[in-house]
C-alpha positions as CSV (number, residue, x, y, z in Angstrom):
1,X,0.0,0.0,0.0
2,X,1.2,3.9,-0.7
3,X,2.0,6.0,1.9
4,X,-0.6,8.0,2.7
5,X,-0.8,11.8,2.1
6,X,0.0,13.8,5.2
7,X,-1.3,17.3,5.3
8,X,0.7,19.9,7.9
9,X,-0.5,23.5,8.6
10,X,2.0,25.7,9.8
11,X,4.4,23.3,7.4
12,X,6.7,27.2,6.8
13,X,7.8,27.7,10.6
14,X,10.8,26.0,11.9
15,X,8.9,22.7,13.2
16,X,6.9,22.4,10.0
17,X,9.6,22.9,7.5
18,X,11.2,20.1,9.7
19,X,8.6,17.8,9.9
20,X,7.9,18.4,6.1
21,X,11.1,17.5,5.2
22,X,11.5,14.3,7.2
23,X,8.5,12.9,6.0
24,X,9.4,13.4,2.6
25,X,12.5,11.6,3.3
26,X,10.6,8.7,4.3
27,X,9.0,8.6,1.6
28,X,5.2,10.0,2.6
29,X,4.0,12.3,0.2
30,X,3.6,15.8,1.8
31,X,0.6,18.3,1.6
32,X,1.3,21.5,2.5
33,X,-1.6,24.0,3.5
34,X,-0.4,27.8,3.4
35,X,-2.1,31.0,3.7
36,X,-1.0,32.1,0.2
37,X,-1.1,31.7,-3.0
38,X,-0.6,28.1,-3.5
39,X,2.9,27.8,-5.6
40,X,3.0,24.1,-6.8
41,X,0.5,21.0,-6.4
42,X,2.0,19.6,-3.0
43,X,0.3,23.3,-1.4
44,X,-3.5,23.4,-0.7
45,X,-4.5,27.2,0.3
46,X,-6.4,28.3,3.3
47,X,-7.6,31.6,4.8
48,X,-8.2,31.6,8.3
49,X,-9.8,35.0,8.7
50,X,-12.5,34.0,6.0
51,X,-12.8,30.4,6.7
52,X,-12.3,29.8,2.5
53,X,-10.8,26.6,2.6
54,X,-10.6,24.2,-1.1
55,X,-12.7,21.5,0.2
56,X,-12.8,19.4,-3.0
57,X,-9.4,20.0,-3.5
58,X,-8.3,18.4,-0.1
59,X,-11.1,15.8,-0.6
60,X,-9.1,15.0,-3.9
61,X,-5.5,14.9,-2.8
62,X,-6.8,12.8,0.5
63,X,-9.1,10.1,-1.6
64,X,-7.8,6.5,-0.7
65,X,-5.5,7.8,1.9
66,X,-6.1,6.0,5.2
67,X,-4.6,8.3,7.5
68,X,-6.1,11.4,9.4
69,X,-3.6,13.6,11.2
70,X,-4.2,16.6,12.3
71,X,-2.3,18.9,14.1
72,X,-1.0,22.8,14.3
73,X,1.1,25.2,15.6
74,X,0.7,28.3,17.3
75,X,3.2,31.2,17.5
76,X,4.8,31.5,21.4
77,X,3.6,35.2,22.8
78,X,6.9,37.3,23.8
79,X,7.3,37.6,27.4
80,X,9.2,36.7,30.6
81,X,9.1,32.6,30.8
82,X,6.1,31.5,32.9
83,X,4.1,34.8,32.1
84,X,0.3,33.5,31.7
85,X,-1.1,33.7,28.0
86,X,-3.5,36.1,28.2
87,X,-5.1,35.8,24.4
């Protein structure tokens, strides 16, 4: 059986680029959602502030793939360590 497609938001930033990468070294074919103009077919684009999201597209690139990952990243506010977040 193929690998399946794995799909990473946040796949720019340090940990995503990272994670991107090692999959593709192991062979799984990478997805990449960004918040811009999608450059290549391996990038799905999303806007979070309007919620557009290609549906089909995703539906598309995910057909026959078994797995469903999900997971994100969120920027670390500045501040002294232990500060509460207060967003």
């Amino acid at each position: 059986m193929a690998n399946p497609v794995i799909a990473i938001a946040g796949s720019s930033g340090l940990i995503g680029s990272a994670l991107a990468a090692a999959l593709r070294a192991a062979d799984h074919p990478v997805l990449r959602i960004v918040r811009r103009t999608p450059s290549n077919s391996e990038e799905l684009h999303w806007n979070p502030e309007s919620g557009e999201f290609d549906v089909d597209a995703a539906d598309a690139v995910a057909r026959g793939s078994p797995a469903d990952c999900r997971g994100g990243a969120v920027g670390v506010p500045e501040g002294e360590p232990g500060d509460p977040v207060a967003r």
